[in-house]
N, C-alpha and C positions, 0 to 999 in steps of 0.2 A: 679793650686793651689799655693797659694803663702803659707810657710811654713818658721815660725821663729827659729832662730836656736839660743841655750844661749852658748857661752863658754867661759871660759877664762884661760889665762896661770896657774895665782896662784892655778887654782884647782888640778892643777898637781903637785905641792910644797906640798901640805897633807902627811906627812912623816909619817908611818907606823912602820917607821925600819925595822930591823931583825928579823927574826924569818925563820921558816921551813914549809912554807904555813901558819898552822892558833898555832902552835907549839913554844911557847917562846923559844928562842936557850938555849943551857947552856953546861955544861961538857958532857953531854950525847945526846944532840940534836945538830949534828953541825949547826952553821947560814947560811941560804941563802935569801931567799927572801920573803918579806910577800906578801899572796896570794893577799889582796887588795892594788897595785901598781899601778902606772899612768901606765902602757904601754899599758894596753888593748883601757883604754882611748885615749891617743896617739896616737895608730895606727890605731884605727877607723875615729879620725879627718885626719890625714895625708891621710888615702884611699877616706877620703870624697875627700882630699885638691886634689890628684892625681886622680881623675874621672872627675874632673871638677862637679861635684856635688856643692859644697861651693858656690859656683857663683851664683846657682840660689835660694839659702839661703836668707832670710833676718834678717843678724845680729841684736839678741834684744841685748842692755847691761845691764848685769848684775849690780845687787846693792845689798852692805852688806841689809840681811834683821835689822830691827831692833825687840830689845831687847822684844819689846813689841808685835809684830809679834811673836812671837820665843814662849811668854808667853801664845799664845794662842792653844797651843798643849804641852808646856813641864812646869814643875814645875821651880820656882824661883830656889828653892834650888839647881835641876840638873843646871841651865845654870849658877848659879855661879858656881859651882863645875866645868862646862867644862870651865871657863872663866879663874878660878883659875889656870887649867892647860895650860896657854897659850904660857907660857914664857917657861916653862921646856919642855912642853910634860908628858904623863902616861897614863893611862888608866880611861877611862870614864865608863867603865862597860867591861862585856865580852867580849873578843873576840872586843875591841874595843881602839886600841891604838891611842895615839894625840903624835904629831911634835908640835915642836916648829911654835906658828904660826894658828895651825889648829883649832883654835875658832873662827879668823879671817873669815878665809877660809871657814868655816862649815855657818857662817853668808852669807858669798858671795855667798856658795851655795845654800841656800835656800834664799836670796831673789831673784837669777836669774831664779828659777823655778816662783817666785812670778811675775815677772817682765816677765816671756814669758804670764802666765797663765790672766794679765790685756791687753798683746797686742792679745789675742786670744779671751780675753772678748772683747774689743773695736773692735775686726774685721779686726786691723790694718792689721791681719796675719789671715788666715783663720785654720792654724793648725800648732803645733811647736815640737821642740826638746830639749831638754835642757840636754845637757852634760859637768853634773857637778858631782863634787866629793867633801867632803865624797861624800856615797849613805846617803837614808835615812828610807827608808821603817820597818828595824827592832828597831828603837830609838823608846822608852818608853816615855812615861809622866816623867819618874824621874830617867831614866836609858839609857847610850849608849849601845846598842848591837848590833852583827855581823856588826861591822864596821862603824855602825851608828851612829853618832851625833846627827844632826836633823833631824826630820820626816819632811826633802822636801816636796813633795806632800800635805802631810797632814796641812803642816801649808801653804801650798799655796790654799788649800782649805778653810782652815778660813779663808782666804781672801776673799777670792768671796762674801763666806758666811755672813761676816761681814759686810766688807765696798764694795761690788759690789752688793749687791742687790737679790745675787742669793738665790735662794729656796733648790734647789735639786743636787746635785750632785753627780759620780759616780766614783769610783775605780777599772781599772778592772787589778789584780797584776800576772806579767808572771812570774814574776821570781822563778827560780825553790826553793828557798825558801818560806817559808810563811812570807805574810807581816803583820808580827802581832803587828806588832808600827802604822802602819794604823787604822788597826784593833780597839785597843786598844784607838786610838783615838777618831773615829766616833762609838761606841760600842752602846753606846746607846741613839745615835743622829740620828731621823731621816731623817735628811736632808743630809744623806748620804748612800750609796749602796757601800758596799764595798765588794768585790770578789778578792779571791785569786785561780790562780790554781797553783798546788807547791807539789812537791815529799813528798811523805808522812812519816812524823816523818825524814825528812831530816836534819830542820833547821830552828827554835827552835825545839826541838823532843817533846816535852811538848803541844804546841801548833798546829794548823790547820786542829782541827777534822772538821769533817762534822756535827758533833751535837751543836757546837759554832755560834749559831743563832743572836747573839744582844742577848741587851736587855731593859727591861724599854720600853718606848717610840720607842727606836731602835730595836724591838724587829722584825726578818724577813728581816733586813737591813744589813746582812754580809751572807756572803755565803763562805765555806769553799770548793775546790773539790782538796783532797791530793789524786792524783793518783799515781799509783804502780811504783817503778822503773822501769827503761827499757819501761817508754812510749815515743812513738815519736808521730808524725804526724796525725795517725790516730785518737788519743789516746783526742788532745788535738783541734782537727778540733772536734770531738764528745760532747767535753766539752762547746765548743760555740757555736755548734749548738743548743743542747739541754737545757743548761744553763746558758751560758753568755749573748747569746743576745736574748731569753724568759724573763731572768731579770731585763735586761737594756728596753725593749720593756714594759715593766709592769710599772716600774721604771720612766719612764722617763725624762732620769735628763738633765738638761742645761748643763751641762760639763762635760765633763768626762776626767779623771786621767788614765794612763798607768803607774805604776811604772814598769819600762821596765827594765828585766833583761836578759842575753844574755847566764846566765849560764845554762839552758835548754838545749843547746846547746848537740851535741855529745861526742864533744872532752875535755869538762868541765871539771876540776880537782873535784870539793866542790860536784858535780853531779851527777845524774845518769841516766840524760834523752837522749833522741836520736835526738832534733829538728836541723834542717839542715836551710842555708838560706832561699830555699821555702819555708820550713815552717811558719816559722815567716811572708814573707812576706805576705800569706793566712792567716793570722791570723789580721795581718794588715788593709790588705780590707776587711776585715771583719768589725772590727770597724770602718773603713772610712765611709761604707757604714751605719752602724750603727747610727755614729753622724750626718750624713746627713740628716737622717731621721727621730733623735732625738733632736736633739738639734744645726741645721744648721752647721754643720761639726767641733764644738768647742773640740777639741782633745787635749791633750797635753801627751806628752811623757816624764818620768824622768826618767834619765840613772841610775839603781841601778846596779846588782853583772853580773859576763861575765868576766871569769875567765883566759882564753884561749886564751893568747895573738896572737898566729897565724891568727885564726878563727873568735873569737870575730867583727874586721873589717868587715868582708861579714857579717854576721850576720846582723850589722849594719846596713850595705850599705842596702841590702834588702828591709830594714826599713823605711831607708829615701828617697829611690827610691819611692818607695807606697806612705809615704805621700806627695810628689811634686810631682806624676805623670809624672814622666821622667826616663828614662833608659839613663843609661851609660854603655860602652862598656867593662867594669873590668868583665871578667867570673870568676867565684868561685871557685879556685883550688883542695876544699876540698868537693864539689856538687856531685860528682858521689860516694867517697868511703860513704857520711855521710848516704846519700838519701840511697843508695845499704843496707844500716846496715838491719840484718833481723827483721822481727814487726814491720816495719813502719807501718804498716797498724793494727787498731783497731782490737784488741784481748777478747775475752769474758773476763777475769776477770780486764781489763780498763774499758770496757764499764759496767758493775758490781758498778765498781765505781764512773762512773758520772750517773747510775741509781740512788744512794744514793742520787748524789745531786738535783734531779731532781725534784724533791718533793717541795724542798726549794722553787721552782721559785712561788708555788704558794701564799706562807706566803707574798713574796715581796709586800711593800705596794704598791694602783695603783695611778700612776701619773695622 
């Protein structure tokens, strides 16, 4: 498999500031660090750079997306407001601070997911990576939130949509939040499948019931499965067995979207799930195996929330081992205590809750 990989330095320049994880500092909060920081990012590239993994990457380069890209998932109004904040920094919405600089930056990010997702249409790459920063999966139509500027993905998905030709395509969102700027965007487009699985009432709390079907024309084209805290492995192998890829097999889109997030994870601050590196990486071949059979192996991965700067790296790694089909020789330091955690294995009131969603698979329209 050859597998393209997006990144660049300036995405690690996105200055957040201070704060106390998600906590504005002040007389009563002392300052330390905001949870969304380059490090996790950082040390997953550096563990690729130390495996020798990087090598068998094929660097795409990134490009600022432009303006009119950008206008075809977010309102004029928001991307002046984030343009306006370029020079100073401030907050673009909740939970969603800008450095000086990070409109630049939020552009580079999303046209470098734009920019793997036409070398994975053309076939240059047969499946990619793109680790970039901001994230983007919770940015609004006319609102930054948790951390999000642009909807990556989503406006890399108007592309295809647009000027690539494609009909159909699919979303499938790990991150243990809900990706309801996804969401939000393709809602009632049916040229899109959008799936989240995401702790439930974690992040937005408002948003990713199981009753939030589309709608309009889109109606049967989103699938929500918020499972119970404390699911690991069992929990979320049951979820795509029975729903993710019933959906996508119904579905069947030309391309498909991972906004990949790593905060699922065990050791996750913002979280409360229990997935370990095997995990994700069974999750992975899973959809490898999936695009193979849908849509000639066209995948792409964008790097959204993975909290846990230790851990975060294997996490990773796991990930991009799966999709290049090569092992390197790094063991996962943190494999026996994460994997050991108790309820890895599928418990009746998880499985309770990808019963709900299960129903959903058959409203999906058929490809």
């Amino acid at each position: 498999m050859t597998t393209g990989f997006v990144w660049h330095e300036l995405y690690m320049w996105h200055d957040t500031g201070r704060a106390a994880g998600i906590v504005p500092p002040g007389l009563t909060v002392q300052p330390y660090e905001h949870a969304e920081n380059e490090h996790t990012k950082r040390r997953f590239k550096s563990l690729l750079d130390v495996s020798g993994l990087t090598r068998s990457l094929t660097f795409v380069e990134p490009r600022p997306a432009t303006v009119e890209e950008i206008l075809r998932v977010h309102t004029r109004a928001y991307v002046d407001k984030v343009r306006g904040l370029n020079e100073t920094g401030g907050e673009a919405g909740p939970f969603t601070p800008m450095g000086p600089g990070s409109y630049d930056i939020a552009l580079l990010s999303a046209g470098g997911v734009i920019a793997l997702a036409d070398a994975v249409a053309d076939g240059s790459v047969d499946n990619g990576y793109a680790l970039v920063r901001p994230p983007g999966h919770h940015a609004m139509p006319d609102l930054g939130m948790g951390f999000c500027l642009f909807g990556n993905a989503a406006i890399a998905g108007r592309h295809l949509l647009s000027e690539r030709g494609l009909g159909r395509i699919a979303y499938v969102d790990w991150d243990v939040h809900h990706g309801n700027g996804t969401e939000a965007a393709f809602y009632d487009d049916p040229r899109a499948l959008t799936i989240s699985i995401h702790q439930d009432r974690c992040f937005p709390q408002d948003t990713g019931a199981v009753t939030d079907n589309g709608s309009g024309k889109g109606e049967g084209c989103n699938i929500n499965v918020p499972l119970p805290p404390g699911s690991g492995r069992g929990a979320y192998e049951d979820a795509f067995d029975r729903v993710v890829l019933p959906a996508l097999r119904r579905y069947r889109p030309e391309f498909i979207f991972v906004p990949c997030g790593f905060d699922g994870g065990a050791f996750d601050p913002l979280g409360r799930m229990m997935l370990y590196a095997e995990a994700y990486r069974g999750l992975t071949e899973r959809l490898c195996t999936a695009a193979a059979e849908l849509c000639g192996g066209r995948l792409l991965l964008c790097h959204e929330g993975g909290y846990s700067a230790p851990s975060v790296p294997y996490l990773g790694l796991a990930v991009m081992e799966t999709l290049t089909g090569e092992s390197t020789d790094i063991e996962d330091p943190f494999h026996e205590f994460m994997s050991g955690l108790g309820q890895q294995e599928l418990q009746p009131h998880q499985s309770a809750a990808v019963d709900a969603a299960v129903a959903l698979v058959e409203r999906v329209p058929a490809g």
